[in-house]
Kinemage of the C-alpha trace (Angstrom):
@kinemage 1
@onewidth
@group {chain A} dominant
@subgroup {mainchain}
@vectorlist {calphas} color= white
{ca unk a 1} P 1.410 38.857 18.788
{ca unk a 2} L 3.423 36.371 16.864
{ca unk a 3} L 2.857 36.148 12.982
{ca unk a 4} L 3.231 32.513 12.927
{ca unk a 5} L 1.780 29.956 14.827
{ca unk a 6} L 3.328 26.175 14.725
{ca unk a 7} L 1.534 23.185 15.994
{ca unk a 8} L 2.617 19.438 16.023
{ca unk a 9} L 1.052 17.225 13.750
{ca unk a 10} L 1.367 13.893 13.215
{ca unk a 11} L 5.008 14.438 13.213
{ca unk a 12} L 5.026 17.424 11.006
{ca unk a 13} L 5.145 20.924 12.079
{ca unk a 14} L 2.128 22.800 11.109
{ca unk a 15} L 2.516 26.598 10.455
{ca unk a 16} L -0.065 29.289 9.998
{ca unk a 17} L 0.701 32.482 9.273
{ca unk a 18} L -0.838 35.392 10.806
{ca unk a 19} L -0.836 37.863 8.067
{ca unk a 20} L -2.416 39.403 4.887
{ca unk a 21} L 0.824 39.801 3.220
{ca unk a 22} L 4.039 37.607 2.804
{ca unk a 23} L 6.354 40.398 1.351
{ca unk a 24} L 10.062 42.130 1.148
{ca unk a 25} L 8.639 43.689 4.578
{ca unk a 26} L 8.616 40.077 6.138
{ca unk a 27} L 9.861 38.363 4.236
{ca unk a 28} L 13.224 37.715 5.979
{ca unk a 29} L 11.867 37.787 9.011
{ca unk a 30} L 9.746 35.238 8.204
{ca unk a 31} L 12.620 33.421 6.606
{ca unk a 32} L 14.230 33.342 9.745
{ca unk a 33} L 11.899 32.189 12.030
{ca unk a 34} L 11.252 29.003 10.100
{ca unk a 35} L 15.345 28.259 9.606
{ca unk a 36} L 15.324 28.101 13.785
{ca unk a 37} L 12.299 25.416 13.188
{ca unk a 38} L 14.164 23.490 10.715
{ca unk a 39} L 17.740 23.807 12.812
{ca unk a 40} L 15.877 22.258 15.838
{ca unk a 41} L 15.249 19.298 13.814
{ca unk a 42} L 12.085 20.228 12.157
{ca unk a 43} L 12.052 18.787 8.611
{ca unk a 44} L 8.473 17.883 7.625
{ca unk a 45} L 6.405 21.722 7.206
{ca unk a 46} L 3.359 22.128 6.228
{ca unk a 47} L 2.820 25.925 5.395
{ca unk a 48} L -0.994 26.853 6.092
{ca unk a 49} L -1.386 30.223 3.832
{ca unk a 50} L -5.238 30.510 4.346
{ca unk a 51} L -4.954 33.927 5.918
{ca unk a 52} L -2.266 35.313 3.335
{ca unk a 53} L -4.126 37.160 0.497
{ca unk a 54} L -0.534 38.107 -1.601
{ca unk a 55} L 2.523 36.887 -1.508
{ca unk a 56} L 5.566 38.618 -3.394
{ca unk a 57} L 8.516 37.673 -5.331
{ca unk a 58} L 10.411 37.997 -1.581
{ca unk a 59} L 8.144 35.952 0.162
{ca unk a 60} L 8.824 33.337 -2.670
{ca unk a 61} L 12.396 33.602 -2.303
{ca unk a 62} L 12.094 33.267 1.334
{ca unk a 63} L 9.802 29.818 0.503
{ca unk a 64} L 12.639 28.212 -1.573
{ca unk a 65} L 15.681 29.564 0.624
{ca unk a 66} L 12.956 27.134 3.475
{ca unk a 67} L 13.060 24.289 0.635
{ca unk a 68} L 16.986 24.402 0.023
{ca unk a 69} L 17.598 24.974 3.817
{ca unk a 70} L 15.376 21.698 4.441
{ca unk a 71} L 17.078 19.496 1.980
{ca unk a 72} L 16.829 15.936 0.310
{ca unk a 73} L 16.096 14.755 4.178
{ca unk a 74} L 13.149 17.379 4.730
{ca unk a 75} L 9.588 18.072 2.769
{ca unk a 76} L 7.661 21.472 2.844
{ca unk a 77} L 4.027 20.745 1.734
{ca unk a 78} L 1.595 24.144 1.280
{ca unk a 79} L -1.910 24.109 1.509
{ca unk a 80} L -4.896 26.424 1.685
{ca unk a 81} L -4.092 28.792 -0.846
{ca unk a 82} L -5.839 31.121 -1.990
{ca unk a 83} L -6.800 31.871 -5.662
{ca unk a 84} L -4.680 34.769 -6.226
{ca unk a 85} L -1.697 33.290 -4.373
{ca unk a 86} L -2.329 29.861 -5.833
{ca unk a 87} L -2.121 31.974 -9.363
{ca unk a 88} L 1.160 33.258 -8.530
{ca unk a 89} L 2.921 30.125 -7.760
{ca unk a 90} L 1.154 28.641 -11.121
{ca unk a 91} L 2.464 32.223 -13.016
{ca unk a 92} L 6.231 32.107 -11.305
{ca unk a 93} L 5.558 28.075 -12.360
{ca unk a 94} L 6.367 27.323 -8.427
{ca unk a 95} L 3.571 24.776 -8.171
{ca unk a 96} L 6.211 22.660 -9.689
{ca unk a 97} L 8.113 23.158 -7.170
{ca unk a 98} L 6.073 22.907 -4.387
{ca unk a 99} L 3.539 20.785 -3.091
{ca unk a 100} L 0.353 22.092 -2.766
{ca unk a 101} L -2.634 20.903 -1.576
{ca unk a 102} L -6.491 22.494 -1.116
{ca unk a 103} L -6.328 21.454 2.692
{ca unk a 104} L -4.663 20.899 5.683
{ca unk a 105} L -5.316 17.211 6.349
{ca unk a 106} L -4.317 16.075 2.407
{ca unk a 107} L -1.409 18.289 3.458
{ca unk a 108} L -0.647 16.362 6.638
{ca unk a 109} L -1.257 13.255 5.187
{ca unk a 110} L 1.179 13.779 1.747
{ca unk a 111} L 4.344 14.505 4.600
{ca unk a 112} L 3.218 11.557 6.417
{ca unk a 113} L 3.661 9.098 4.073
């Protein structure tokens, strides 16, 4: 079983993560696995984290190594946080940074526009 799953959205590609945990032991794996998205031509993301319950300070750098790989010509836009991950990015000050939104359709439609 995969730990991501990617559909396309109204032009964006829509990832959920399959996992409890977005840490060092992931992390680059994850990392990876998004890069080949973004190398095939993928540069509007939308992250769905609903499923991850903790995310740490790997799995963040793993987020903005996505945001630099994407570029001026790309947008990542996260939504469905949870509190305690939503708390992180607002600690690390990384919701100014990202995008994040409460759901997956504001998500979709932010990228769209």
């Amino acid at each position: 079983m995969s730990f991501i799953d990617v559909i396309k959205e109204c032009q964006a590609a829509v990832i959920f993560l399959n996992l409890k945990r977005l840490d060092a032991s992931i992390a680059p794996v994850f990392k990876q696995e998004i890069l080949k998205l973004i190398e095939a031509g993928e540069n509007k993301i939308v992250l769905d984290l609903n499923a991850v319950e903790f995310i740490d300070s790997s799995g963040l750098g793993a987020l903005v190594s996505i945001l630099k790989a994407l570029g001026s010509g790309g947008s990542i836009v996260i939504c469905n946080a949870r509190v305690g991950v939503l708390g992180l990015f607002r600690l690390t000050r990384m919701d100014k940074v990202f995008s994040i939104l409460p759901s997956r359709e504001e998500a979709i439609t932010k990228i769209s526009t």
